[in-house]
C-alpha positions as CSV (number, residue, x, y, z in Angstrom):
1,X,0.0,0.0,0.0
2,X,1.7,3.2,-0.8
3,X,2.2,5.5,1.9
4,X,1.5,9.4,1.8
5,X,4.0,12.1,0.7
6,X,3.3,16.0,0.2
7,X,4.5,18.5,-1.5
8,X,6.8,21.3,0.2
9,X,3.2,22.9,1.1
10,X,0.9,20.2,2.9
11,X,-2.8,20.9,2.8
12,X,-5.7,21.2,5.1
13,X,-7.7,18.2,4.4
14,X,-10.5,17.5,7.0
15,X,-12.7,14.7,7.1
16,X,-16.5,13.7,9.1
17,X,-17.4,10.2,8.6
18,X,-20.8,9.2,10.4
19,X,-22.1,5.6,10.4
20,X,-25.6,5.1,11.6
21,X,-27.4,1.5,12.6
22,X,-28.8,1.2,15.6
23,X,-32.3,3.4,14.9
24,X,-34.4,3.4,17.7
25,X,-37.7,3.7,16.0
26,X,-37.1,1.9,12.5
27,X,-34.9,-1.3,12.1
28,X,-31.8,-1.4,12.6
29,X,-29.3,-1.6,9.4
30,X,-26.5,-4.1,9.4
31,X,-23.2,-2.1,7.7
32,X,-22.6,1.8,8.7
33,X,-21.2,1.5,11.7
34,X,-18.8,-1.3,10.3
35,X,-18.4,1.4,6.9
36,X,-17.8,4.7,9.0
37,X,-14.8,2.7,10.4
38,X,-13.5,1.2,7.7
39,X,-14.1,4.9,6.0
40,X,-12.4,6.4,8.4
41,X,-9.1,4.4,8.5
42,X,-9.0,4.8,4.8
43,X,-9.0,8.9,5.3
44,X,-6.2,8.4,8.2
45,X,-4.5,6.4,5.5
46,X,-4.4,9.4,3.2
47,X,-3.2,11.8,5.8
48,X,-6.7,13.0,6.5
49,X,-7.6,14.7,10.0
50,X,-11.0,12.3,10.5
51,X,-13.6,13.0,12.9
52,X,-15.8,9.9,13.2
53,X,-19.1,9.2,14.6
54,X,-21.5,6.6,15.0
55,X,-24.8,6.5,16.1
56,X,-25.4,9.9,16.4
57,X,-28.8,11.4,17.7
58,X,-29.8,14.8,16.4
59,X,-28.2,17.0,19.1
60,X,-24.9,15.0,19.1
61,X,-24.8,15.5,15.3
62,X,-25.4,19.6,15.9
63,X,-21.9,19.1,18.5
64,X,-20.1,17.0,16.1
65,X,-20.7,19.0,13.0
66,X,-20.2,22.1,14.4
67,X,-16.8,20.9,16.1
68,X,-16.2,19.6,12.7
69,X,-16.5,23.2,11.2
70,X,-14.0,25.1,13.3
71,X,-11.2,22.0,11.7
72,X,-12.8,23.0,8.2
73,X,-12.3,26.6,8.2
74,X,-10.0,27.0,5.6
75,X,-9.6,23.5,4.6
76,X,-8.1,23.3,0.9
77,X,-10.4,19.9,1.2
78,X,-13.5,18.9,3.5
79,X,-15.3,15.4,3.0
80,X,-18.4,14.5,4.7
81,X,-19.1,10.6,4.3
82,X,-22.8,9.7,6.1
83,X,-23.6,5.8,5.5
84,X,-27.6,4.8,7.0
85,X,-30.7,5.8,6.4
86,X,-31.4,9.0,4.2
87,X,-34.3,9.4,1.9
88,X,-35.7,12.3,-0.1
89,X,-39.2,14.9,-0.2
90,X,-39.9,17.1,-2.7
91,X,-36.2,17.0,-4.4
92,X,-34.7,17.6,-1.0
93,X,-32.2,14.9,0.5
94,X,-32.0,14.2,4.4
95,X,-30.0,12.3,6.5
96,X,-32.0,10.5,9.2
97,X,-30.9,10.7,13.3
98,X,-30.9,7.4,15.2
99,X,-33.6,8.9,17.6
100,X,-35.9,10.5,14.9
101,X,-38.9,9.2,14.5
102,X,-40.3,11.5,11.6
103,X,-44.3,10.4,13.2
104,X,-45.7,14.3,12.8
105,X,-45.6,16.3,9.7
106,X,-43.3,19.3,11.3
107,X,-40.7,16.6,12.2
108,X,-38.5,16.5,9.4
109,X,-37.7,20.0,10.1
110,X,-36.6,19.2,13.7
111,X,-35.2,15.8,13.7
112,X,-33.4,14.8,10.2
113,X,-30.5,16.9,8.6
114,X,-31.0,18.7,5.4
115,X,-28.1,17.8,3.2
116,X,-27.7,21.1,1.4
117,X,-27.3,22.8,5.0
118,X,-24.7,20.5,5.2
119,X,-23.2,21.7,1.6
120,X,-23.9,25.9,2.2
121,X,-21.7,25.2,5.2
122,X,-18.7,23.6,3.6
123,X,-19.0,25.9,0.6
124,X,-18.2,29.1,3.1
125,X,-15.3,27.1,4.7
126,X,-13.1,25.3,2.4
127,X,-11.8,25.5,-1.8
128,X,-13.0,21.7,-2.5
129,X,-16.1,20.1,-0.8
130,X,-16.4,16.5,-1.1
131,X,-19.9,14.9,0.4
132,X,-20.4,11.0,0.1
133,X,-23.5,9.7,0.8
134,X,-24.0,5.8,1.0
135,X,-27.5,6.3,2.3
136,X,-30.1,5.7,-0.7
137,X,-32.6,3.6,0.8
138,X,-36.5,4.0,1.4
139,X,-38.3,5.4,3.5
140,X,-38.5,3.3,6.6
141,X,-41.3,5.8,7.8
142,X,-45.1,5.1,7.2
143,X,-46.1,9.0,7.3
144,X,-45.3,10.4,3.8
145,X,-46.2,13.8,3.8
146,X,-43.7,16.8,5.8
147,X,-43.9,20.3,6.2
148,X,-41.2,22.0,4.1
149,X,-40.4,25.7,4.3
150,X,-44.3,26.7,3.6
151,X,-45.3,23.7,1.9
152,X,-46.2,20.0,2.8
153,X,-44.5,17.8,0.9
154,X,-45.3,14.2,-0.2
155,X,-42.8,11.9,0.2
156,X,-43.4,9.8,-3.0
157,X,-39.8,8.5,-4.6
158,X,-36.7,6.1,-3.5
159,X,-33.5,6.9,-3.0
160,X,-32.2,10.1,-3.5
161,X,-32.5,13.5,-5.5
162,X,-29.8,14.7,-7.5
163,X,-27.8,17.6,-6.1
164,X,-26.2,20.6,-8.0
165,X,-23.5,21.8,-6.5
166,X,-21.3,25.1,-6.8
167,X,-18.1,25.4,-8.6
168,X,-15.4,23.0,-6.8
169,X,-17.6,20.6,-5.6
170,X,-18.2,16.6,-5.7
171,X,-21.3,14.8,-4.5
172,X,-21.4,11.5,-4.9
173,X,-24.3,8.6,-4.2
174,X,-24.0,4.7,-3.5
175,X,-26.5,4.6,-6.6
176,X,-28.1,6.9,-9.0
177,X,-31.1,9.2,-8.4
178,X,-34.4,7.9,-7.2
179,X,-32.4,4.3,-6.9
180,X,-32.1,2.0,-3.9
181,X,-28.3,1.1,-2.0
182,X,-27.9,-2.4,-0.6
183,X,-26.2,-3.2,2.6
184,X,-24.7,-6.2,0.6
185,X,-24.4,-9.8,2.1
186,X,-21.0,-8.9,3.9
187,X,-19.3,-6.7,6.6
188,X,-19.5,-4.1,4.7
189,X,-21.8,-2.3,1.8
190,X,-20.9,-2.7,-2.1
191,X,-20.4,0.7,-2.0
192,X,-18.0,1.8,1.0
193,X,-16.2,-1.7,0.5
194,X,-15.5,-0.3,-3.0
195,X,-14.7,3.1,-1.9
196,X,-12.2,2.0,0.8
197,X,-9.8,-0.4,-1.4
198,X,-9.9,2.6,-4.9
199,X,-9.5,5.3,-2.8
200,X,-5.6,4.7,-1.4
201,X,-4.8,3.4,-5.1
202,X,-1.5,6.2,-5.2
203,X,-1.9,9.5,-7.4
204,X,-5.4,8.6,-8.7
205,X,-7.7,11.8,-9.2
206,X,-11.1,11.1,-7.4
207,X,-12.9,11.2,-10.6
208,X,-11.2,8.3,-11.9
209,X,-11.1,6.4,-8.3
210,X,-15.2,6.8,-8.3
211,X,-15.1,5.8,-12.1
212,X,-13.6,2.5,-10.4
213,X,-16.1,2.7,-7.1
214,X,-18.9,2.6,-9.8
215,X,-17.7,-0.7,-11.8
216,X,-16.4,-2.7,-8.7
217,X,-20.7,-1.8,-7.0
218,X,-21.9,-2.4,-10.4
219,X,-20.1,-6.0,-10.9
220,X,-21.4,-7.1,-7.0
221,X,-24.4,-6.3,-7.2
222,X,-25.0,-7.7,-11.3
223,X,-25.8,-4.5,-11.9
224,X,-28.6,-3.5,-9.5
225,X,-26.8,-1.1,-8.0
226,X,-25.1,1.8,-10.1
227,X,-23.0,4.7,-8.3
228,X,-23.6,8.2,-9.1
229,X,-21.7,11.4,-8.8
230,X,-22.2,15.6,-9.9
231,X,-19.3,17.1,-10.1
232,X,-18.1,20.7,-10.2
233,X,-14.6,20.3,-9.7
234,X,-11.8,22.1,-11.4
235,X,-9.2,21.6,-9.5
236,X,-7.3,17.9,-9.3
237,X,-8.3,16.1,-6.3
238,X,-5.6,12.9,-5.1
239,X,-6.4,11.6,-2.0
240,X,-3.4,9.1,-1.9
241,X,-0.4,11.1,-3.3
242,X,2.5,9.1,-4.7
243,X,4.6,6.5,-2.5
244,X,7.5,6.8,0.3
245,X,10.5,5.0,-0.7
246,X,11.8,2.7,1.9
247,X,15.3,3.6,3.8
248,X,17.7,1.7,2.5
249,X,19.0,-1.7,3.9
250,X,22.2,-1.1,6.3
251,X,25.7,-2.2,4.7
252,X,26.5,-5.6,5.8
253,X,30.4,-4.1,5.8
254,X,29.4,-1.7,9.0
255,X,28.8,-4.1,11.7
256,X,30.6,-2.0,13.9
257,X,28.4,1.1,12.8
258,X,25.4,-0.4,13.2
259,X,26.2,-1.6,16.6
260,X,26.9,1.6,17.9
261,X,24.0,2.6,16.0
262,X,21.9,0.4,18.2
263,X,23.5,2.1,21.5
264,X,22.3,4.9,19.6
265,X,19.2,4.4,19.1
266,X,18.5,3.0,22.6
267,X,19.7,6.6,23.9
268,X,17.2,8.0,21.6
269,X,14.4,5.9,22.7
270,X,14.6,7.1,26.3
271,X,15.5,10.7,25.7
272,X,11.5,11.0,24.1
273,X,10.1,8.2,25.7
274,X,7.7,8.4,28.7
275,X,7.2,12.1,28.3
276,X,3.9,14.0,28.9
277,X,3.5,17.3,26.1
278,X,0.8,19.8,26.9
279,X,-0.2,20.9,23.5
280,X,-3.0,24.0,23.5
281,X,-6.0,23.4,21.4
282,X,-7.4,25.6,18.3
283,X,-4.0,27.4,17.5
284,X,-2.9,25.2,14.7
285,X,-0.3,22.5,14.4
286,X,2.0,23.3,17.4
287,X,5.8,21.9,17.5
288,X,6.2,19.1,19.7
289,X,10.3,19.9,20.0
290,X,11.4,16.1,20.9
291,X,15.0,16.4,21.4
292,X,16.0,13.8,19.0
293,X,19.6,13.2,19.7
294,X,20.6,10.6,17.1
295,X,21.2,12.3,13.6
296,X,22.9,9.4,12.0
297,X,21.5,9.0,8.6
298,X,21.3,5.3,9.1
299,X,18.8,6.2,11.9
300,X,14.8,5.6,11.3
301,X,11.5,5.8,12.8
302,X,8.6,4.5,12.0
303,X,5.4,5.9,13.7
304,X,4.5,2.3,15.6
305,X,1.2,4.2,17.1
306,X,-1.1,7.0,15.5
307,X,-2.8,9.3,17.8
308,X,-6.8,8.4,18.2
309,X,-7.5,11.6,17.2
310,X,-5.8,15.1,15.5
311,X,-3.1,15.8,13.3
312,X,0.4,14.8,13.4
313,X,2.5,16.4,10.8
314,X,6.2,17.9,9.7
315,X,6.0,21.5,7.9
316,X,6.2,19.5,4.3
317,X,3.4,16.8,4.6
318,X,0.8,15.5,7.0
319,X,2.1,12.1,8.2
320,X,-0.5,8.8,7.9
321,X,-0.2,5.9,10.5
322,X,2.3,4.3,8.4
323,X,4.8,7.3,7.9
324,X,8.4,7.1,8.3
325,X,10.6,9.6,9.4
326,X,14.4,10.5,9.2
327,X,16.2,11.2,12.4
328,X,16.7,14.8,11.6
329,X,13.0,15.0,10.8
330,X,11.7,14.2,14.7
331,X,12.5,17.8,16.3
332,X,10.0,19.3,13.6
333,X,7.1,16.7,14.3
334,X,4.2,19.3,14.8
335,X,0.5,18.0,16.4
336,X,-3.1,19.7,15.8
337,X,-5.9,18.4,18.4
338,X,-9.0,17.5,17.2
339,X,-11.1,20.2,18.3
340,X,-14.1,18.4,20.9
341,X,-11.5,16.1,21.8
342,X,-10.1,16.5,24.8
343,X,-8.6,13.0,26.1
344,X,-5.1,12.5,25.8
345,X,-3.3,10.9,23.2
346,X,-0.4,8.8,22.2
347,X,2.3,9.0,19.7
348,X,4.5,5.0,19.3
349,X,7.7,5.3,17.7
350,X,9.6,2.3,16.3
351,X,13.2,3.6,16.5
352,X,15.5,1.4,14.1
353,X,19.2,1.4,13.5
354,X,20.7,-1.4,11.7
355,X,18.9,-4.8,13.4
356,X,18.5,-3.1,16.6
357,X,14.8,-1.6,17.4
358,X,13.3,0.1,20.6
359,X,10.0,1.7,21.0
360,X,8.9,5.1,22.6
361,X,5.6,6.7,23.2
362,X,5.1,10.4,23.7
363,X,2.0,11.2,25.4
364,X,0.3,14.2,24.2
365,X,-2.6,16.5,26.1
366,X,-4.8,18.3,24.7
367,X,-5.5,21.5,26.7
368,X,-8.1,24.5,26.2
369,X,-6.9,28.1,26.4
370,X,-8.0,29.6,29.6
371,X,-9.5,32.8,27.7
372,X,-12.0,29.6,25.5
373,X,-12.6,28.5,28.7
374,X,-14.1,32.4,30.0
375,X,-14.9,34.0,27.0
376,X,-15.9,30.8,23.6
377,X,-19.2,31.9,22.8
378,X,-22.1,29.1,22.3
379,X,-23.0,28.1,18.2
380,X,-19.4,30.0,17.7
381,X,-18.6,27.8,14.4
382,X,-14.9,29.1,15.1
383,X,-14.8,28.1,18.2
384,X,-13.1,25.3,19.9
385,X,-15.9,25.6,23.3
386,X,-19.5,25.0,24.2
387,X,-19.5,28.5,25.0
388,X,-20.8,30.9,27.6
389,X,-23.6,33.3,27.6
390,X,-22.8,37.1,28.1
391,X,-24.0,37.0,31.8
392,X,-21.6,34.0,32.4
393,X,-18.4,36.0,31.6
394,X,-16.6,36.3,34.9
395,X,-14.1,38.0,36.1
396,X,-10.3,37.5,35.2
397,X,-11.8,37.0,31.9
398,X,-10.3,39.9,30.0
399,X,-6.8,39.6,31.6
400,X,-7.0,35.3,30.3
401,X,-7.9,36.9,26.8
402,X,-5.4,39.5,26.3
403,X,-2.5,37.1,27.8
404,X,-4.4,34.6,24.7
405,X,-4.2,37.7,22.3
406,X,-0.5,38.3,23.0
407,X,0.5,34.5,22.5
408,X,-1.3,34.0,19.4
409,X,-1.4,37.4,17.9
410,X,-2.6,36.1,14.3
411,X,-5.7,33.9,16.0
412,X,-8.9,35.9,15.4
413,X,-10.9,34.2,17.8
414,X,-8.7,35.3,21.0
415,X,-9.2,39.0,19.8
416,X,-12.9,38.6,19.8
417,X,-13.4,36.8,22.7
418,X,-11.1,39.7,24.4
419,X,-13.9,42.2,22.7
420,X,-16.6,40.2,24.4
421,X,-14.8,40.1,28.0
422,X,-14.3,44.0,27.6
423,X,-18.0,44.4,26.7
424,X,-19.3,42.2,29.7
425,X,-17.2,44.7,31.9
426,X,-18.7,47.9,30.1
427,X,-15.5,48.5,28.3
428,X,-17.2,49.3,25.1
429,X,-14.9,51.3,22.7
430,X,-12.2,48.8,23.2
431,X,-14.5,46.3,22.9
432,X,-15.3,48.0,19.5
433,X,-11.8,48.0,18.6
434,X,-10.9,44.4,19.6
435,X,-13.8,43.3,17.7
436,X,-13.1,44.5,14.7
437,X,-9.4,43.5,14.9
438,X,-10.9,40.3,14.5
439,X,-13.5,40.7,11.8
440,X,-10.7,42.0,9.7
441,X,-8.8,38.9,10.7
442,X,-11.8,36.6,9.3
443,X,-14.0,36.1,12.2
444,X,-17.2,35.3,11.5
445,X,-18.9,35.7,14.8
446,X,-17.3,39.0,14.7
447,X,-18.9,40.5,12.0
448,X,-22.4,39.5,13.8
449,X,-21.5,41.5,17.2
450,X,-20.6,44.3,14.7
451,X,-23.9,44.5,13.8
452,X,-25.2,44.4,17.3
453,X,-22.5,47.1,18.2
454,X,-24.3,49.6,15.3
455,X,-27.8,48.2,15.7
456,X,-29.0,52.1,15.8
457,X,-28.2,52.0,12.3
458,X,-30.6,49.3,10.5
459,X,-28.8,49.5,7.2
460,X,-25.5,49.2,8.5
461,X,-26.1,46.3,11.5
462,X,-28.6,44.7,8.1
463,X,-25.4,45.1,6.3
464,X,-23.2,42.8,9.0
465,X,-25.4,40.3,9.3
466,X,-26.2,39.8,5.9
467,X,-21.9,39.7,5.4
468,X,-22.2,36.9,8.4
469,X,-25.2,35.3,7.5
470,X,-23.4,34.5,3.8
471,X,-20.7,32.8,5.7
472,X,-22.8,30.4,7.8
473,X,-23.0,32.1,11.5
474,X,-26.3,30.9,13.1
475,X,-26.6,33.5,14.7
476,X,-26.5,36.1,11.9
477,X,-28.8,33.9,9.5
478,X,-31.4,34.2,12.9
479,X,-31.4,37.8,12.8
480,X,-30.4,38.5,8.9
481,X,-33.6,36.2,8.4
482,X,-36.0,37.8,10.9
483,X,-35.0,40.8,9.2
484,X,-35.9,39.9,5.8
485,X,-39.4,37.9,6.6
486,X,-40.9,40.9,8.4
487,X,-39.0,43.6,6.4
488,X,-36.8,45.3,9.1
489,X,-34.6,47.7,7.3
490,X,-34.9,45.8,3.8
491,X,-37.2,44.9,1.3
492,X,-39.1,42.0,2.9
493,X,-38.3,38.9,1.4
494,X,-40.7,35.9,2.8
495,X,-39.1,33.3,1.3
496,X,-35.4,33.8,1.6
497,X,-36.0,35.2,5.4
498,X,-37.9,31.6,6.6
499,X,-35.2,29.4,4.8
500,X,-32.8,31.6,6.7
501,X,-34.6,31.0,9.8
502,X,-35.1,26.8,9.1
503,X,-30.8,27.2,8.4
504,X,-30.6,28.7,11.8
505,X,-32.5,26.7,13.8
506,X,-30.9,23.6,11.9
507,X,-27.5,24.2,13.7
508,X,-28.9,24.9,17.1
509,X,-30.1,28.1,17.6
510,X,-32.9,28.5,20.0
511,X,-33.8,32.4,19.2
512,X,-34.6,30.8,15.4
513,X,-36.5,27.6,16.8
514,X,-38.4,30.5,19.2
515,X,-39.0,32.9,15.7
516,X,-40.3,29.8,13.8
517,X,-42.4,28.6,16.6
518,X,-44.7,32.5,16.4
519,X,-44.7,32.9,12.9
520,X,-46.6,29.0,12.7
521,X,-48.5,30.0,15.1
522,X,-50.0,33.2,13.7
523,X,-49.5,32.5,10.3
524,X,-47.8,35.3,9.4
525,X,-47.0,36.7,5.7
526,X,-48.2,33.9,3.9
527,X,-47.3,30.9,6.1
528,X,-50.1,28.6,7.3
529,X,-50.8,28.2,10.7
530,X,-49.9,25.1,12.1
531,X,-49.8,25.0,15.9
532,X,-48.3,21.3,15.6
533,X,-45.5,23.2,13.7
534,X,-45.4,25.5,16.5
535,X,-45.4,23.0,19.0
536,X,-42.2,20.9,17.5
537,X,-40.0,24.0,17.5
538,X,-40.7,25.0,20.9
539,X,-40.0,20.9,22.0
540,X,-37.1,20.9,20.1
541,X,-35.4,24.4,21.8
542,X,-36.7,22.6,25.4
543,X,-35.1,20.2,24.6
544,X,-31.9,22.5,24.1
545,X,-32.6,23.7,27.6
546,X,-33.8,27.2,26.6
547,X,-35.8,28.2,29.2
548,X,-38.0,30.4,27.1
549,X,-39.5,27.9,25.5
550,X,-39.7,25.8,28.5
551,X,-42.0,29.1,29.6
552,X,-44.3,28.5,26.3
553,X,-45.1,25.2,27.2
554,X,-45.7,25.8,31.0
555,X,-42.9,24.1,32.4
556,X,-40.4,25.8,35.1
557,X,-37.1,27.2,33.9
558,X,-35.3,24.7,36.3
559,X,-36.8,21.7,38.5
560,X,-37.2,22.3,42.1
561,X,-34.8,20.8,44.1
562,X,-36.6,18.1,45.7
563,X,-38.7,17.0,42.0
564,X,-37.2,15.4,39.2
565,X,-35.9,16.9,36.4
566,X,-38.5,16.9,33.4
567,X,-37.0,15.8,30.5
568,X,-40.3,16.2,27.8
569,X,-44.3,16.7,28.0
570,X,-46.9,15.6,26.6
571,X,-48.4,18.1,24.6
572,X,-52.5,18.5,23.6
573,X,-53.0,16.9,20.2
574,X,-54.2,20.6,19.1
575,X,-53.0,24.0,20.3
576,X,-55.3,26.6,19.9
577,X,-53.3,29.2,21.9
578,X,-49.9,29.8,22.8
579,X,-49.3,32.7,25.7
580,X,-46.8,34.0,28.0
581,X,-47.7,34.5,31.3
582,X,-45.9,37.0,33.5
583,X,-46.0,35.8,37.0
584,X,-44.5,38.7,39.9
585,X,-42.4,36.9,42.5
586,X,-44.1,38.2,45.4
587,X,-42.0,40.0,47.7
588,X,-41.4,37.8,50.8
589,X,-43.1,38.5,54.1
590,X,-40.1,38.8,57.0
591,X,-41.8,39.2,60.7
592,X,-39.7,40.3,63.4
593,X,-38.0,37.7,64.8
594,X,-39.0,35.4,62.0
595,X,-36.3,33.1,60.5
596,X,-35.8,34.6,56.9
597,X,-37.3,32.2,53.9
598,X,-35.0,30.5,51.4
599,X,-34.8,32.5,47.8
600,X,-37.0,30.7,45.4
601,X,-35.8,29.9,41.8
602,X,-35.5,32.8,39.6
603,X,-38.2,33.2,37.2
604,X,-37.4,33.6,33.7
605,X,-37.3,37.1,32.5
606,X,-38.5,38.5,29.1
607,X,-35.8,37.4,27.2
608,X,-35.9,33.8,28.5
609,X,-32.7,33.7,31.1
610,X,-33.4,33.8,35.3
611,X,-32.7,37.1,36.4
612,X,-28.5,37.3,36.4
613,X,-27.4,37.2,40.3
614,X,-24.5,38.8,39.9
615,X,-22.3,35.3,40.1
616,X,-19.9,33.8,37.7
617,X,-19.4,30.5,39.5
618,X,-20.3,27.0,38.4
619,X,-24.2,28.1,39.0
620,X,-24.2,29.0,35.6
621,X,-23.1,26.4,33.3
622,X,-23.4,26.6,29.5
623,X,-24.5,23.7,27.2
624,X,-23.1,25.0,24.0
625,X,-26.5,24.9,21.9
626,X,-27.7,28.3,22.6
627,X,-30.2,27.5,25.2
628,X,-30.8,28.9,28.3
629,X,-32.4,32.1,27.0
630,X,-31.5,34.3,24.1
631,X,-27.7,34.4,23.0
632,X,-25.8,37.5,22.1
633,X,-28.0,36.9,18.8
């Protein structure tokens, strides 16, 4: 099997791979959890950072693919390879959760994955998008009619639609549009089997490896089964570049070199062995600086164990799990964490000289910068961290962020973090400034808080989050959209305003799911009413723990401390009205001499978060997905 070299520049190239069999509501299916992993060792093969998944429920899929993102962000390459159920309504494709169960017509919306979100997302990341679907097979579900945008849909063919994609771009599909995929009789599927031994052929363009993919699925399955791809690409695209040659066999005339070479190489061994590397998370590939002290020529390594997850790479190429290195090559050994992944990792080396061999690991651990930790902001899809709301920002924050901003002067994301630290402590002209350091760096997020900043000017803040919107933030395609559907500013445009809206609430964001939820409910500018509609966006930012919606649907913003938590409710078949009700906390009664009563829980405020307390402690956690209340956005 040939074995990955770069050239003198070594690309980006970022890969998700999901598998999905065990459905909880439909049959289980046999082969993607055995193809993501097969998949993914062929991508590690290539030199590929992989971030696989199996299994995934709809909210773990948000946290995956948005962790996913922040690695993308100017990938030369980004793949996204999905094997289990998908299916197709009204020439839209969808990937299908292991927990959905797709029983109500709003459900699509909330609980499967829209496969051009997917695209509009790596389009606004990367040069080349690659998206692989081995997930053509019918539709398990007996309802067959969905609400899409302002339409319901009937689900009526097999398979999947064809995709268009933009310029640079490959989709390809176990079989052709409308068609069935097989699970085949073995391990694996026709199709990822395929995939997996044509894709690490050595300097094949992937036009010619699918060309390949296509005859090898045709001939197993007698023709039953015929892959399919679109392609936009022009630009070459190798995922298995050329070969490494093999270091040379030791001269039989240098016994006494080699000897000493195996002294040698023993000395190595435990100068890197058994050591424990910090390595900071979301500022690139950072030098590892092993001390390497053998520079003999006749000196090799071989990399005996791959980290589990990340990147480990020289400046020249990213190195696969069966890399070699030269001696003088191990001081410039560089490692990238996976960004979600915070478990520590190891690093084998087989150290070689002449017929002697030792081994040495290098632990490596992962660690998040302390300004992440104060200051990442939720649905961020540059961030590295769950995130914290603006009420959560504690103090120490801004000293954390400008120690991050002076380490890593060229990472955008420090500088706006820093801008949100100095806001939260009513700094706001530097917060101005540090914020659009980093919008001028390329932060997304950035150009959003912009916005906010100059909300007194609709056509400017209109103007931001239409820039932001464009690239993908959730947050600006909430309020871009809003703007747009009820003409804010702009000329209203219905239609482009709810997709925005759908895209937003499809990566999380509760103030979209809340939006969505009022305009079904009223019916507003054309929309049908449709309080089921209503109902499954307000269940589905619940279920995100945003408290506002919790409100809607009469439940408390947090359990009292001697009940159970409530995870869901059962809902009346038909709302016919949805209200908030603003209860006073009544002022507590304190007789002389009487003991003084314990604080009830806050109740949730107008904009859907407990009245702030004035503490930053552990009181407050963050879940990442924009619950809680309103975000910045």
């Amino acid at each position: 099997m040939g074995l990955t070299t770069f050239e003198a520049h070594a690309d980006r190239r970022v890969a998700l791979v999901i598998g999905n069999s065990q459905y909880r509501e439909i049959p289980a299916l046999k082969n993607p959890d055995k193809d993501a992993e097969d998949v993914s060792k062929t991508f590690r093969l290539a030199g590929f950072e992989v971030f696989a998944a199996k299994d995934l429920t709809r909210l773990q899929f948000e946290e995956r693919f948005r962790n996913y993102l922040a690695a993308a962000d100017g990938a030369d390459l980004a793949v996204v390879y999905y094997s289990g159920h998908g299916f197709q309504i009204g020439g839209e494709n969808f990937l299908i959760p292991v927990d959905a169960s797709l029983k109500d017509a709003a459900d699509m919306e909330v609980q499967a994955i829209k496969v051009n979100d997917i695209l509009r997302q790596l389009r606004s990341r990367s040069k080349i998008q690659m998206v692989i679907l081995d997930a053509c097979r019918n539709n398990p579900f007996p309802r067959k009619d969905y609400w899409l945008r302002d339409q319901l849909i009937v689900a009526g063919d097999s398979g999947l639609a064809q995709v268009t994609g933009s310029q640079n771009t490959l989709i390809a599909f176990a079989t052709e549009p409308g068609a069935v995929a097989y699970d085949g009789s073995g391990d694996l599927s026709p199709f990822s089997s395929a995939f997996s031994h044509r894709a690490l052929a050595p300097d094949q363009e992937i036009r010619s490896v699918m060309a390949a993919v296509r005859r090898d699925v045709v001939k197993a399955t007698n023709g039953k089964q015929v892959p399919w791809e679109n392609s936009s690409l022009i630009d070459d695209v190798v995922l298995m570049r050329g070969t490494e040659q093999p270091a040379p066999p030791p001269d039989t005339e240098q016994d006494q070199q080699t000897a000493e070479r195996g002294i040698e190489a023993a000395a190595a061994a435990e100068a890197i062995g058994n050591r424990d590397i910090r390595v900071p998370v979301g500022v690139g590939p950072v030098p590892l600086k092993l001390d390497f002290p053998a520079k003999d020529a006749g000196v090799s390594l071989k990399l005996a164990s791959y980290p589990a997850t990340g990147t480990l790479s020289l400046p020249d190429r990213v190195l696969s799990p069966q890399s070699s290195l030269k001696a003088t090559e191990v001081g410039n050994l560089r490692y990238e964490p996976q960004i979600g992944s915070a478990a520590p990792v190891d690093i084998g080396f087989q150290i070689r000289a002449g017929s002697a061999a030792k081994q040495a690991t290098v632990k490596l651990s992962p660690n998040v910068d302390p300004c992440d930790q104060a200051a990442g902001e939720p649905l961020d899809l540059q961030g590295v961290v769950p995130g914290r709301l603006p009420n959560e920002i504690g103090g120490g924050a801004v000293e954390a962020c400008e120690a991050a901003v002076k380490s890593y002067p060229d990472i955008a994301r420090f500088r706006y973090e820093l801008g949100r630290t100095l806001l939260a402590s009513g700094r706001i002209d530097e917060a101005r400034q540090a914020i659009q350091e980093a919008a001028d760096k390329g932060h997304i997020r950035a150009l959003f808080a912009l916005g906010s900043i100059a909300s007194v000017d609709l056509s400017k803040a209109n103007d931001l989050y239409s820039k932001a919107s464009d690239k993908g933030d959730p947050y600006a395609m909430a309020v871009w959209g809003r703007a747009l559907f009820d003409g804010l500013g702009v000329q209203r445009d219905t239609g482009k305003g709810l997709d925005l809206l759908l895209q937003a609430a499809a990566m999380g964001h509760v103030d979209a799911m809340k939006n969505l939820a009022m305009i079904f409910k009223e019916g507003r500018n054309g929309v049908p009413t449709d309080p089921d509609r209503a109902l499954a966006f307000l269940k589905a930012g619940m279920e995100r723990q945003d408290v506002y919606s919790m409100g809607i649907l009469g439940l408390p913003s947090r359990p009292a401390r001697s009940a159970p938590v409530v995870l869901a409710c059962k809902a009346p078949k038909v709302i016919t009205k949805i209200k908030v009700v603003r209860v006073p906390a009544p002022k507590p009664k304190t007789p002389p001499k009487a003991p003084v009563p314990q604080p009830a829980d806050p109740v949730p405020t107008d904009s859907g978060r407990a009245p702030w307390s004035g503490s930053n402690s552990s009181d407050h956690p963050s879940n990442g997905r924009g619950g809680k209340g309103n975000s910045d956005g």
